[in-house]
C-alpha positions as CSV (number, residue, x, y, z in Angstrom):
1,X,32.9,56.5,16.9
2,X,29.9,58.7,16.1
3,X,26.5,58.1,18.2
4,X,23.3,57.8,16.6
5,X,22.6,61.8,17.9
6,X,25.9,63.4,16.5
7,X,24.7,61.8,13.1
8,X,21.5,63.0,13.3
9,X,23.2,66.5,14.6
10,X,25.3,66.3,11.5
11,X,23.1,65.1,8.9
12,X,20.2,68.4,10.3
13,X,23.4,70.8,9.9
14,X,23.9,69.8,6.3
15,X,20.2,70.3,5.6
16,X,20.8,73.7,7.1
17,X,23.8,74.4,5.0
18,X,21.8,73.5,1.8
19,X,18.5,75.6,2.7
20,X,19.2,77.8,5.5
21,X,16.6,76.9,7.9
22,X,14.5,73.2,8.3
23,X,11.4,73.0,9.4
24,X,10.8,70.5,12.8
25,X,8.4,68.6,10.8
26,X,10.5,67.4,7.9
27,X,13.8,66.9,9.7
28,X,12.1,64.6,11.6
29,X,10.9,63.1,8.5
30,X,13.8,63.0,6.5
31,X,15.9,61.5,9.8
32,X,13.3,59.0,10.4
33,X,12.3,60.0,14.4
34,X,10.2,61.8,16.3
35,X,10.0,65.3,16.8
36,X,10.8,65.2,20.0
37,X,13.9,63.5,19.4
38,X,15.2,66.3,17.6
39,X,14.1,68.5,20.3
40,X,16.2,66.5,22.8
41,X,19.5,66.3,20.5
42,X,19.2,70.0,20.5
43,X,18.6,70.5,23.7
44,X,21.2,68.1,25.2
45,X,24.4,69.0,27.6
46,X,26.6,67.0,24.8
47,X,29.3,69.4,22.6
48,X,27.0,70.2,19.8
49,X,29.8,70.6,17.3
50,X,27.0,71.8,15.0
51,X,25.4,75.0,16.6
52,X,22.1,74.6,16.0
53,X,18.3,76.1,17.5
54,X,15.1,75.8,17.2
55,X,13.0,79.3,16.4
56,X,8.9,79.3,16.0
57,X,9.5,75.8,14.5
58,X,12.1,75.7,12.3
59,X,16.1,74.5,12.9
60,X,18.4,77.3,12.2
61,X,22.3,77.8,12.3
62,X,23.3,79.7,15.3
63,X,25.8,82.5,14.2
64,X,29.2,82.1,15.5
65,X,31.1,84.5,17.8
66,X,33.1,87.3,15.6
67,X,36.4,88.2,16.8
68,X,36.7,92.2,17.2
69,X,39.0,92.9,14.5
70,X,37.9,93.5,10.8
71,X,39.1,90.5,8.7
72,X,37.3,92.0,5.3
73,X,35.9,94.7,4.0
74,X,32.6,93.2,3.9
75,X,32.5,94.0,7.6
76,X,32.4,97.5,7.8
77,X,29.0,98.9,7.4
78,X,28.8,101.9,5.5
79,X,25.9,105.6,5.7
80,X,24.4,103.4,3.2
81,X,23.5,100.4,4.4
82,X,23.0,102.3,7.9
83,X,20.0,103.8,6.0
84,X,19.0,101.1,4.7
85,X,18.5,98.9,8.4
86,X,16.9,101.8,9.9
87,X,13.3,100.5,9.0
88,X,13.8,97.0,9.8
89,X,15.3,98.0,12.8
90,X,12.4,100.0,13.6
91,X,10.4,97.0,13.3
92,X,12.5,94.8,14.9
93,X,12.2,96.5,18.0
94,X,8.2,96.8,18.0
């Protein structure tokens, strides 16, 4: 049976899923509660099967672990793109 927060939890990842990022405000809106509600789901000791967090006031995905190992070519960063992160690294670390 699914509680009233794993619903919630649920219902804030698809939102995610669809846009990226939600903004405190209007997932409390759209889920009907209080802000602070949604701070608490997040927040809580329960296994969030949906890894959520709270940034500068919007709900964002949490990245999952990668493994070591290479599963696609997509992985491997190339001179390129190293070139291309070195400004908004730069920034990233003023």
């Amino acid at each position: 049976m699914e509680t009233k927060q794993h619903e919630r939890l649920r219902r804030l990842s698809e939102c995610i899923k669809r846009s990226g990022r939600i903004h405190l405000k209007d997932a409390a809106r759209i889920l009907e509660v209080s802000e602070m509600t949604i701070r608490r789901d997040l927040s809580s000791d329960v296994e969030n099967p949906y890894p959520m967090s709270l940034l500068g006031g919007y709900i964002v995905a949490l990245a999952q672990p990668h493994s070591n190992l290479i599963t696609s070519t997509s992985d491997i960063i190339t001179p390129d793109q190293t070139q291309e992160l070195h400004i908004p690294n730069l920034a990233a670390g003023m």
